[in-house]
C-alpha positions as CSV (number, residue, x, y, z in Angstrom):
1,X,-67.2,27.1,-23.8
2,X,-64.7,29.9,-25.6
3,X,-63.1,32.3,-23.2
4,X,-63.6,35.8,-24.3
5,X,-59.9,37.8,-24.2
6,X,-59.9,40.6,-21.5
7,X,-58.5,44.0,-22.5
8,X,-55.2,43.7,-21.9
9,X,-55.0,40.4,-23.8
10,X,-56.2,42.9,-26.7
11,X,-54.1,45.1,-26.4
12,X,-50.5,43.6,-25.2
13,X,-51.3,40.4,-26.4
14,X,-50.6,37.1,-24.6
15,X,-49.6,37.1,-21.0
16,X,-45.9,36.5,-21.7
17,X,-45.5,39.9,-23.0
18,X,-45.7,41.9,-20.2
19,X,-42.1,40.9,-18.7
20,X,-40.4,41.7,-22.1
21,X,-41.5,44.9,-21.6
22,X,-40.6,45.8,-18.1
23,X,-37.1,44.3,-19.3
24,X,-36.8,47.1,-22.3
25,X,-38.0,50.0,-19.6
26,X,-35.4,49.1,-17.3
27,X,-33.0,49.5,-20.3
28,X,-34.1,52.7,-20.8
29,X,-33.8,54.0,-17.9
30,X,-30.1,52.3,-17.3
31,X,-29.4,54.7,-20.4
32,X,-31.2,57.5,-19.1
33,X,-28.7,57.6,-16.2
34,X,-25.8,56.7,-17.5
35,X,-26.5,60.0,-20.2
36,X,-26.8,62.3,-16.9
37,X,-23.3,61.1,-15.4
38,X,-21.4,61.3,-18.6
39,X,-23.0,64.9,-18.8
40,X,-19.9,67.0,-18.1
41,X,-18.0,64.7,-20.4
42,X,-20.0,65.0,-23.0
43,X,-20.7,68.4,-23.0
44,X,-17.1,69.4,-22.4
45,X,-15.4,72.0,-20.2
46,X,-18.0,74.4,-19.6
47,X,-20.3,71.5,-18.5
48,X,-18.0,70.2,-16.1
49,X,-17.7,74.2,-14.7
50,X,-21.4,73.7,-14.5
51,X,-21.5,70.6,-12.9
52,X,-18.6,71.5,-10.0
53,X,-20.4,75.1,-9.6
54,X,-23.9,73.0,-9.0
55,X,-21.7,71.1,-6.6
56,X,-19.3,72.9,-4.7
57,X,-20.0,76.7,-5.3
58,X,-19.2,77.4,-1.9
59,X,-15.8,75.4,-1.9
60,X,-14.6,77.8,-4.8
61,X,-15.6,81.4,-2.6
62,X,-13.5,79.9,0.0
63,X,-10.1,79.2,-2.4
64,X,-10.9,82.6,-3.8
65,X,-10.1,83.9,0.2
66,X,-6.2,83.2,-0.3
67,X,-6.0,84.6,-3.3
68,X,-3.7,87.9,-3.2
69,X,-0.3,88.2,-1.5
70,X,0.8,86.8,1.5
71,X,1.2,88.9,4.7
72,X,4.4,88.6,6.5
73,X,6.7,90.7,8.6
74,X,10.4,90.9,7.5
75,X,13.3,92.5,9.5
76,X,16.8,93.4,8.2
77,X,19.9,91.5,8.9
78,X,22.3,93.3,11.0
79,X,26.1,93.1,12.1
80,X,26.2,93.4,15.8
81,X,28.5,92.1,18.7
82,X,27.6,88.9,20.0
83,X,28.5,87.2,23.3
84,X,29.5,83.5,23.2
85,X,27.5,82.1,26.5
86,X,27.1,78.8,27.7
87,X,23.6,77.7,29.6
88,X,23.6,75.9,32.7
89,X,20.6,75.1,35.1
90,X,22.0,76.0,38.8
91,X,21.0,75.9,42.4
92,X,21.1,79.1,44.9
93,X,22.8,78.1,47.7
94,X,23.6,80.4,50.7
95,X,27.1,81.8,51.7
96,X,27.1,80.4,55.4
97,X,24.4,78.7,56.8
98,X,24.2,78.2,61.3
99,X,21.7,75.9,62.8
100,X,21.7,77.4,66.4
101,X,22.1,75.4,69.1
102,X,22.8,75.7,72.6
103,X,26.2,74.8,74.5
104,X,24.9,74.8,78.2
105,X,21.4,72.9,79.5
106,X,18.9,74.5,80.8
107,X,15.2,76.0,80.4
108,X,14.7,78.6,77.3
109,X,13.5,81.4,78.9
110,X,13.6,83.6,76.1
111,X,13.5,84.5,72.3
112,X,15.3,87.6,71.0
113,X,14.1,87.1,67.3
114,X,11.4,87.3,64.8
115,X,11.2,84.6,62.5
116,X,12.4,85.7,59.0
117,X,14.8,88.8,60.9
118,X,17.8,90.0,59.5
119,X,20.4,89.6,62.5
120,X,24.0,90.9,62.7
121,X,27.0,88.8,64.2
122,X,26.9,89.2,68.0
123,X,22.8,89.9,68.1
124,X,21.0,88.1,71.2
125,X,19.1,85.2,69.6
126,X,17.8,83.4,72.8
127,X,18.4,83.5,76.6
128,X,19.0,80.0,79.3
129,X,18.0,80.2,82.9
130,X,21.7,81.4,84.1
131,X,20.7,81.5,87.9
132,X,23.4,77.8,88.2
133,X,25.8,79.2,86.1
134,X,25.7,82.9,87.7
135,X,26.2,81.3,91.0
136,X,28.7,79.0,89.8
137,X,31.1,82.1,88.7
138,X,30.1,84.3,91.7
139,X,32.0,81.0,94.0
140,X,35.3,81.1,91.5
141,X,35.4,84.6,92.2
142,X,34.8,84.4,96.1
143,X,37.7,80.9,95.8
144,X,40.3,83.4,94.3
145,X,39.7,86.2,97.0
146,X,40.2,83.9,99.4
147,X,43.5,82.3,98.1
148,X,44.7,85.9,97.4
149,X,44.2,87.1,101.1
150,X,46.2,83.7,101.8
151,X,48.5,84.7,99.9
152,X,49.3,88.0,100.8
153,X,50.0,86.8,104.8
154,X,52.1,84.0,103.2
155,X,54.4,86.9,101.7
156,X,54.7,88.8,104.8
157,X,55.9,85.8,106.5
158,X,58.1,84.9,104.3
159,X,59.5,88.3,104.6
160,X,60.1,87.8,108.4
161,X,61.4,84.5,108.5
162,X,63.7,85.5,105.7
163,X,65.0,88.3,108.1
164,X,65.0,86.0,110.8
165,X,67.1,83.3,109.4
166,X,69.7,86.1,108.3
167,X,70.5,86.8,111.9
168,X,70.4,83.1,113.0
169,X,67.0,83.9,115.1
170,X,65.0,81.5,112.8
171,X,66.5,78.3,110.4
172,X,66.4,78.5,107.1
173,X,64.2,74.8,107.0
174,X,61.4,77.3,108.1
175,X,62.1,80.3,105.4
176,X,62.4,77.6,102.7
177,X,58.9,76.1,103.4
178,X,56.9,79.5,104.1
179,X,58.4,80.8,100.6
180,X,57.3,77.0,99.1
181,X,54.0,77.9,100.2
182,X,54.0,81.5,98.8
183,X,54.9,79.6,95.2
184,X,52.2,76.8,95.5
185,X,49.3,79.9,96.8
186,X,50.1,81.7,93.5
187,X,49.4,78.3,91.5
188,X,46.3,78.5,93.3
189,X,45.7,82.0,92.5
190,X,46.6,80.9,89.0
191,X,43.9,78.0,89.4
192,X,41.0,80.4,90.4
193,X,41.2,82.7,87.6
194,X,41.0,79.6,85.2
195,X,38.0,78.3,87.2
196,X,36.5,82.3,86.9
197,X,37.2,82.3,83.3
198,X,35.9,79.2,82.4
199,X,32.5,79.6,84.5
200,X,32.5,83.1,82.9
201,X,32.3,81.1,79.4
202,X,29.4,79.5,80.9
203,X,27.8,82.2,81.9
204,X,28.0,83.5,78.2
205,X,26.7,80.4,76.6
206,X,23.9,80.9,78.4
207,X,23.2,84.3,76.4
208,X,22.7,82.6,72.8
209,X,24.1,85.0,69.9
210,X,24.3,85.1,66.3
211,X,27.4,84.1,64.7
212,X,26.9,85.6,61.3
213,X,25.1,88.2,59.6
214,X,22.0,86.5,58.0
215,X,18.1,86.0,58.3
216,X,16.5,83.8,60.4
217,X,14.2,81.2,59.8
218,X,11.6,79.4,61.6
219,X,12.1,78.5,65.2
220,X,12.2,75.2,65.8
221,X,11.7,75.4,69.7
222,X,9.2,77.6,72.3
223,X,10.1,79.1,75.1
224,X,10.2,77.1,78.2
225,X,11.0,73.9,76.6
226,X,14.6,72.3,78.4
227,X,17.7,72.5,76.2
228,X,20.9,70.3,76.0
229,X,23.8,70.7,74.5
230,X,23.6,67.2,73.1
231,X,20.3,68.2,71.1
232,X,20.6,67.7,67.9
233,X,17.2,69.8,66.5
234,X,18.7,73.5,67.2
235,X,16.9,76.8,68.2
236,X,17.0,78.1,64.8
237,X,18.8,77.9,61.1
238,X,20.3,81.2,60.0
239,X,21.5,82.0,56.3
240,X,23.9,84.5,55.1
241,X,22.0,85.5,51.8
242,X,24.7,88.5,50.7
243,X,26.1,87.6,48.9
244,X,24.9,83.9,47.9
245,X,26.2,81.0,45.4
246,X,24.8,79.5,42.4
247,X,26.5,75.7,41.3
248,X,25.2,74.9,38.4
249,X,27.5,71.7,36.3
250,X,29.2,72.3,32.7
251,X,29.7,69.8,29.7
252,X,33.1,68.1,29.9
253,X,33.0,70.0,26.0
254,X,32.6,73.6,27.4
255,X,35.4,73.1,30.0
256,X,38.2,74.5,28.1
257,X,36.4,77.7,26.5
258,X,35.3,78.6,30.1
259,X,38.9,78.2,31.1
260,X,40.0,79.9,29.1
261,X,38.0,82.8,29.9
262,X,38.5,82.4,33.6
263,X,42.5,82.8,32.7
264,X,41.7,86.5,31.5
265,X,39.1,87.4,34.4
266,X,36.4,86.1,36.5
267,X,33.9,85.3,34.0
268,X,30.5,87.1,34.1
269,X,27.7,84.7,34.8
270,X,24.0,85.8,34.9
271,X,21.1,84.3,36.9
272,X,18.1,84.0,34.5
273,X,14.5,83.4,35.3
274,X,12.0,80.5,34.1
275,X,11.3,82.4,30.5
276,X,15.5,82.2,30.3
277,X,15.2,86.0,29.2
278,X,14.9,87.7,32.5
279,X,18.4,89.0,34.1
280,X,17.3,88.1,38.3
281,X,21.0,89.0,39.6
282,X,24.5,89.1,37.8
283,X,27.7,87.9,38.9
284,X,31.3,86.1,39.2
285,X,32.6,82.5,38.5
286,X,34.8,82.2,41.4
287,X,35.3,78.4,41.7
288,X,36.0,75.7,39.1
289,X,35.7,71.9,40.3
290,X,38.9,69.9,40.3
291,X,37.2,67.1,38.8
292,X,35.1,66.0,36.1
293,X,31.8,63.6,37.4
294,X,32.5,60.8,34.9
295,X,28.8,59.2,35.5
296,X,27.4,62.8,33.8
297,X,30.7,63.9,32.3
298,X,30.3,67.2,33.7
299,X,32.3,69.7,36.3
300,X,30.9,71.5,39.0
301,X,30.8,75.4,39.0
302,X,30.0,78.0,41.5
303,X,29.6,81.5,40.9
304,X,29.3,84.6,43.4
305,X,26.2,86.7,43.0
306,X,25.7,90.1,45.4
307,X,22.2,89.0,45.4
308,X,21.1,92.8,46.7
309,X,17.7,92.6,45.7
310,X,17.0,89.0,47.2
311,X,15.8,87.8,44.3
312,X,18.4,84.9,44.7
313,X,17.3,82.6,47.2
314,X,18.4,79.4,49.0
315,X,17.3,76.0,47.4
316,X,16.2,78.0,44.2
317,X,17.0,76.4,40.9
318,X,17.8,79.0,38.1
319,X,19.2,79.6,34.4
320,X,22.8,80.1,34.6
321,X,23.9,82.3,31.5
322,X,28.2,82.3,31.4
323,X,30.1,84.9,29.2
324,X,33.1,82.9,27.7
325,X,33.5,85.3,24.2
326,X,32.9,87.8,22.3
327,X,31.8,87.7,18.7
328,X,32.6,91.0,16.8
329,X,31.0,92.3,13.5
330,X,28.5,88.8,13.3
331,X,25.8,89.2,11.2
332,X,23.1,88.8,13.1
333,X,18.7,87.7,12.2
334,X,16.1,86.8,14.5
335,X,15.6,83.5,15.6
336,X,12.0,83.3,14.3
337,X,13.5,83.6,10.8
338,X,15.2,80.4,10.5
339,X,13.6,77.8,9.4
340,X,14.3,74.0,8.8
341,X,14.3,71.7,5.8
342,X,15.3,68.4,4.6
343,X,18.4,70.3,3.2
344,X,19.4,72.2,6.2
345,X,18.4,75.4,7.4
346,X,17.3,78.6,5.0
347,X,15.5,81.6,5.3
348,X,13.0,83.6,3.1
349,X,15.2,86.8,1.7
350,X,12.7,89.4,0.1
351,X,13.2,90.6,-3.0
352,X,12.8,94.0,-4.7
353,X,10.0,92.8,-6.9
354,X,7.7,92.4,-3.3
355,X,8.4,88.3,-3.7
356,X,10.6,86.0,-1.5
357,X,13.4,83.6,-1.9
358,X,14.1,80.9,0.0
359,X,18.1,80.6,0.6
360,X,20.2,78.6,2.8
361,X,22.1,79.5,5.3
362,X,24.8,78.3,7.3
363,X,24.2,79.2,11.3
364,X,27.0,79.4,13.7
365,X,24.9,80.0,17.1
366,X,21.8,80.7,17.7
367,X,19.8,81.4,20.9
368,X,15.9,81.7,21.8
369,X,15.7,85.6,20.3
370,X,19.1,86.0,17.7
371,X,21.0,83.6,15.1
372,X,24.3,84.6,13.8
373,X,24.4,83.8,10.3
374,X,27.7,83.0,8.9
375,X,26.7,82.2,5.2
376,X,23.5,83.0,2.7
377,X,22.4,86.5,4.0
378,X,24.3,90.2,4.0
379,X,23.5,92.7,6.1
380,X,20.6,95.1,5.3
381,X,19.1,91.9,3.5
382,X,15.4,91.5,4.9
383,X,14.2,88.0,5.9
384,X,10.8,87.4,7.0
385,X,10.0,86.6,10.5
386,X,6.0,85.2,10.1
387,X,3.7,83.8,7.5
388,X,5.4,80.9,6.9
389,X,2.5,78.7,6.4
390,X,1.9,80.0,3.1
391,X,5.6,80.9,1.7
392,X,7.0,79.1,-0.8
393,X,9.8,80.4,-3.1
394,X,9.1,82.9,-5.1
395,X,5.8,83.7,-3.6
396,X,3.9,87.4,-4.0
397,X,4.3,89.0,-0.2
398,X,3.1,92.0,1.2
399,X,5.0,93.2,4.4
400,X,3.1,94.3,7.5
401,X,4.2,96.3,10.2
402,X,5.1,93.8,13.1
403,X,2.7,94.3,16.1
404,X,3.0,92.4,19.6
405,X,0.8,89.6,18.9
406,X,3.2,89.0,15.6
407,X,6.3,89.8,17.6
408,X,5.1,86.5,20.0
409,X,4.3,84.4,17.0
410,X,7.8,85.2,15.6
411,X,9.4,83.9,19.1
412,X,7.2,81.1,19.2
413,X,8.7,79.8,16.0
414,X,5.9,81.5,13.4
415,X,3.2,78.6,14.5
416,X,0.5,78.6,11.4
417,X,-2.2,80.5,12.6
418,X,-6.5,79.6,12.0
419,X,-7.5,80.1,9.3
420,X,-9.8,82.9,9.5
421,X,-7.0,84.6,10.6
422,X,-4.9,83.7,7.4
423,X,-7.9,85.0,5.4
424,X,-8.3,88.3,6.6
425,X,-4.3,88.5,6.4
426,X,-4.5,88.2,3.1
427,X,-7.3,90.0,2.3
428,X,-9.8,87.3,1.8
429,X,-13.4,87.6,3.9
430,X,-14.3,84.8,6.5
431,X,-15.2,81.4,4.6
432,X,-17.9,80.7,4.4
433,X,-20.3,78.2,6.0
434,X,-21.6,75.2,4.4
């Protein structure tokens, strides 16, 4: 029996068919794709506009927020007088400093102080228990009364038996002893006031005083505790803090140029805070080490400060600033403005035309707020101080007024700030989100 063909044998023919055709509909599609990438090449410039605006519109609104010229602050070189310094890190060490102890035993009945008082030489710091020491000097004065009184009827017999052996009534064996006794009772005499005197010294020790003028500290004994003089702890510590020292150490390098300047005068030191700006106290090298520490290869130095504020102390390290020179007529830039390259340092001069130039410059010294410039920039030149995240040379700049918060930026080395803030700087709005 004949099988009848069904309709899609009629119409597509035999079975094998079918899979040709899903081959040449693959084909076309392969073609259709490959016709939608090649689109912007094909089409030409305006269809590849078309295609990056289809796919990164947003991308080109936020290039379009630097366009414009770039804010910056710029500030004129000037010719000023600069100091030559050299900077030293230095500990605060006080003038005199007495750990009070006591020279006599005995209980601590008493002390005269608050801790942290300013005390004058001779003030009463603490009190012994004299009532031994008292009684001991009240006997070497009652020893010497005595021995005087024999003394005074060993004269008047020496008077008579000197009378009596000039008329032969008495011998002269017994005048020569009674005047040997006179000489060895005034020995004695002599003895008794040494005795008084010295248990008069113990007496005193038993009042304690202050040796120098100074503030105390904290006691480091209570009343009613028992003292010795072989105690090694102390009743207190006592500083002289006016005037103080700093000894800070010098480079072997800087040795001569601070000689040098301690030939002419006493050269000025300052006492600088943590931010190294901050003047605490000025003063006076007074002492230069005799030798150089040839494990550091440095030499200790210790200057006088009057330290009338206190705001020197003991122990406290600080920023030693020392005067050596004078520069005259230096031209002088902010610090901010130099900037570092491959090539060296340069700086970004502005031009007439409202652009900058970038120009090297050769600096001589330079501290944390100036730079004396001794090549590349006159005075009454302006550099810029900020925006230097954006500068290149020749670039379009508009100069803004500095404020604080640009003034910070400029000390801090111009540090690139977010780039909102860039935007709105140069007169772009915020970018926009994705």
């Amino acid at each position: 029996m004949a099988v009848k063909p069904n309709f899609a044998s009629r119409i597509f023919g035999p079975t094998k068919r079918p899979a040709s055709l899903v081959a040449l509909a693959t084909l076309v599609a392969l073609a259709a794709g490959g016709v939608y990438v090649a689109r912007p090449w094909i089409s030409g410039e305006d269809g590849a506009k078309e295609s990056a605006a289809a796919a990164g519109g947003k991308r080109d609104g936020r290039r379009r927020g630097f366009d414009g010229p770039i804010a910056i602050t710029a500030t004129s070189a000037r010719v000023a007088d600069v100091p030559v310094t050299i900077d030293a890190v230095g500990t605060a060490q006080a003038l005199n400093t007495v750990t009070v102890r006591t020279q006599v035993d005995g209980r601590l009945i008493k002390l005269a102080f608050e801790e942290g008082q300013n005390v004058k030489k001779g003030d009463i710091v603490a009190l012994i228990d004299p009532t031994l020491y008292q009684a001991a000097y009240d006997q070497a004065v009652a020893k010497k009364a005595q021995d005087e009184a024999n003394l005074a009827n060993a004269r008047v017999d020496v008077t008579r038996y000197k009378k009596l052996a000039a008329s032969n009534f008495g011998s002269q064996q017994q005048y020569a002893t009674q005047e040997s006794l006179v000489t060895q009772l005034e020995a004695q005499i002599r003895a008794d006031q040494g005795a008084i005197d010295n248990a008069k010294a113990t007496l005193d020790y038993a009042t304690i005083r202050s040796p120098i003028d100074g503030r105390t500290g904290i006691r480091l004994v209570d009343v009613g505790n028992i003292l010795h003089s072989s105690d090694q702890t102390g009743i207190v510590v006592i500083t002289q803090l006016r005037p103080i020292y700093v000894v800070f150490t010098v480079p072997q390098q800087s040795l001569p140029a601070l000689q040098k300047a301690q030939s002419r005068a006493p050269a000025m030191a300052a006492a600088l805070a943590s931010d190294n700006s901050s003047v605490l106290d000025t003063g006076r090298v007074a002492v230069i080490d005799n030798q150089i520490d040839q494990t550091t290869g440095t030499v200790k130095v210790k200057a006088t400060f009057e330290n009338k504020e206190l705001s020197l102390w003991p122990g406290q390290f600080v920023n030693v600033r020392v005067t050596v020179d004078l520069l005259r007529d230096a031209r002088v830039v902010p610090s901010a403005a130099i900037q570092r390259g491959p090539n060296g340092a340069f700086v970004y001069v502005l031009n007439t035309d409202e652009t900058v130039s970038m120009r090297p410059v050769s600096v001589g010294r330079q501290d944390e707020a100036q730079a004396v410039i001794v090549s590349g920039v006159e005075p009454g030149e302006k550099v810029a101080t900020t925006g230097f995240a954006r500068l290149v040379d020749g670039s379009q700049v508009r100069v803004m007024e500095p404020t604080a918060d640009r003034g910070a930026e400029a000390a801090e080395g111009a540090a690139p700030r977010p780039r909102r803030e860039r935007n709105r700087e140069a007169g772009g709005g915020p970018p926009q989100r994705r």
